[in-house]
C-alpha positions as CSV (number, residue, x, y, z in Angstrom):
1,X,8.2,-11.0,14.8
2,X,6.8,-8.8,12.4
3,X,4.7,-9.6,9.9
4,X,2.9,-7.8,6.7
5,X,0.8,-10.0,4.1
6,X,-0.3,-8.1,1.1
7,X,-3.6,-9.2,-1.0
8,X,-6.3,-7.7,-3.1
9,X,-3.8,-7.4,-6.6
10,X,-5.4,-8.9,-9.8
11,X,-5.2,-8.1,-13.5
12,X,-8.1,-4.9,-13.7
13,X,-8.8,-2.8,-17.1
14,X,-8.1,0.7,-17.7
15,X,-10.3,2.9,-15.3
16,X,-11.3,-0.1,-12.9
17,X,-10.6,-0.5,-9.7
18,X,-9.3,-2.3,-6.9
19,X,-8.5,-2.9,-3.2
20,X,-5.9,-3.9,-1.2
21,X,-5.3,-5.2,2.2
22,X,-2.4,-5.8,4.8
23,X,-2.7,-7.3,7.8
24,X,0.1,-6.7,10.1
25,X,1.3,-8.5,13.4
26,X,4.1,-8.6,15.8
27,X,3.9,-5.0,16.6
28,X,1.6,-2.3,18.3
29,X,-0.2,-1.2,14.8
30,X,-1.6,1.9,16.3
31,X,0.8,3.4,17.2
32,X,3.0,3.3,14.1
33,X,3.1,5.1,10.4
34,X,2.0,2.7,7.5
35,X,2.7,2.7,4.0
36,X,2.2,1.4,0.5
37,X,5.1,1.5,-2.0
38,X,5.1,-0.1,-5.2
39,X,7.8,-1.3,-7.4
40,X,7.7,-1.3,-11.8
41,X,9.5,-3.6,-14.0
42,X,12.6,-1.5,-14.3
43,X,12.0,1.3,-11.9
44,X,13.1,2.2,-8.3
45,X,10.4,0.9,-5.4
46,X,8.6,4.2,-4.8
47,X,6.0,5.6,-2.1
48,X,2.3,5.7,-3.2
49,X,0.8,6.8,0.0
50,X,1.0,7.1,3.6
51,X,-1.2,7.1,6.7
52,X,0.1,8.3,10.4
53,X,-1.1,6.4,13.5
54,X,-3.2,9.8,13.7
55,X,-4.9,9.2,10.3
56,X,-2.9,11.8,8.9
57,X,-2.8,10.6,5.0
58,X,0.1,11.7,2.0
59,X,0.1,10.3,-1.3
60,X,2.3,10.4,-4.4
61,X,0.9,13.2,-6.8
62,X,0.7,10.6,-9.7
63,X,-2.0,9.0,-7.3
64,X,-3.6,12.1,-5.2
65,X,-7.7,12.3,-6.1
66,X,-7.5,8.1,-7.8
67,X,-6.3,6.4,-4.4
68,X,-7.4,6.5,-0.6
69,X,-5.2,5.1,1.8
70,X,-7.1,4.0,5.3
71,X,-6.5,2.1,8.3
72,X,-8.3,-0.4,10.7
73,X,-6.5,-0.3,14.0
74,X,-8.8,-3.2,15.7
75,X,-7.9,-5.2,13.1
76,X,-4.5,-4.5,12.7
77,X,-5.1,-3.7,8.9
78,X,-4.0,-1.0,6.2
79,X,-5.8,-0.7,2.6
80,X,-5.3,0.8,-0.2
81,X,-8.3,1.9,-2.9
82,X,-7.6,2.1,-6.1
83,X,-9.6,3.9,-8.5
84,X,-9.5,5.2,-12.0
85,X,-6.1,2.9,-12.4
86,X,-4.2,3.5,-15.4
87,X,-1.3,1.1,-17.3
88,X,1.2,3.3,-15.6
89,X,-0.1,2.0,-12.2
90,X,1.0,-1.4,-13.1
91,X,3.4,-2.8,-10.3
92,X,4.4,-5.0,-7.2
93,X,2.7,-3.1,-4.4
94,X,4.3,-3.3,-0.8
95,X,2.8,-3.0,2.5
96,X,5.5,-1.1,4.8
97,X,6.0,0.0,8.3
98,X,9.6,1.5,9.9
99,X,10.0,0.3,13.6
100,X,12.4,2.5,15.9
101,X,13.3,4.8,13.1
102,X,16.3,2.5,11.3
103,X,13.6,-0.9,11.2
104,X,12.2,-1.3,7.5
105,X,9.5,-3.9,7.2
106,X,7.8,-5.0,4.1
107,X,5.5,-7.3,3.0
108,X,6.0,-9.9,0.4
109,X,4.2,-7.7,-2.6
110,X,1.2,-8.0,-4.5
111,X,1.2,-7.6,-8.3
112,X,-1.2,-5.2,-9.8
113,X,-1.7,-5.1,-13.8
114,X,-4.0,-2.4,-15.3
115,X,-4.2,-3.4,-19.0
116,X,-7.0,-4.2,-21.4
C-alpha cells in the first residue's frame, strides 16, 4: 500500500532554516508527480510546491526564491528546503502524491513553527 512519512519539522527562528524529508513506498516513485502542501491553524491545506517525475519544479509565490523542492528517485524520497522561514510559514506540512488521477495520498504531517 502506499505509504508517505514526513520528518525534518522542528521549532526554527525567524530567517532560519530547515529541511524536510518523505520517504515514499508502495508505488513506482519515478514515475509520479510529488508534492508538499501545508495546513495553518485556521486555514485551508494549501500547495507549497511541486516537482514532476521530470524534475519539473512549481511553487506557491509566498515561497518562490526561500524554498527548493527536490527529489531522490533511488531512494524513493522527496524534500523540501526551507530557507529564510518567516511566522507566516508556520504549519503542518504534508507529503502528497495523486495515483491514477482520482487517488490522493498524504502523509501523516510534520509541524513546522517559525517563531522567536
Amino acid at each position: 500500500q502506499v505509504q508517505l512519512v514526513e520528518s525534518g519539522g522542528g521549532l526554527v527562528q525567524p530567517g532560519g532554516s530547515l529541511r524536510l524529508s518523505c520517504a515514499a513506498s508502495g508505488f513506482t516513485f519515478s514515475s509520479y508527480v510529488m508534492s508538499w502542501y501545508r495546513q495553518a491553524p485556521g486555514k485551508e491545506r494549501e500547495l507549497v510546491a511541486r516537482i514532476t517525475s521530470s524534475g519539473r519544479k512549481n511553487y506557491a509565490d509566498s515561497v518562490k526564491g526561500r524554498f527548493i523542492i527536490s527529489r531522490l528517485n533511488a531512494k524513493n524520497t522527496v524534500a523540501l528546503q526551507m530557507n529564510s522561514l518567516e511566522p507566516e510559514d508556520t504549519a503542518v506540512y504534508y507529503c502528497n502524491v495523486l495515483i491514477a488521477g482520482t487517488h490522493d495520498y498524504w502523509g501523516q504531517g510534520t509541524q513546522v513553527t517559525v517563531s522567536s
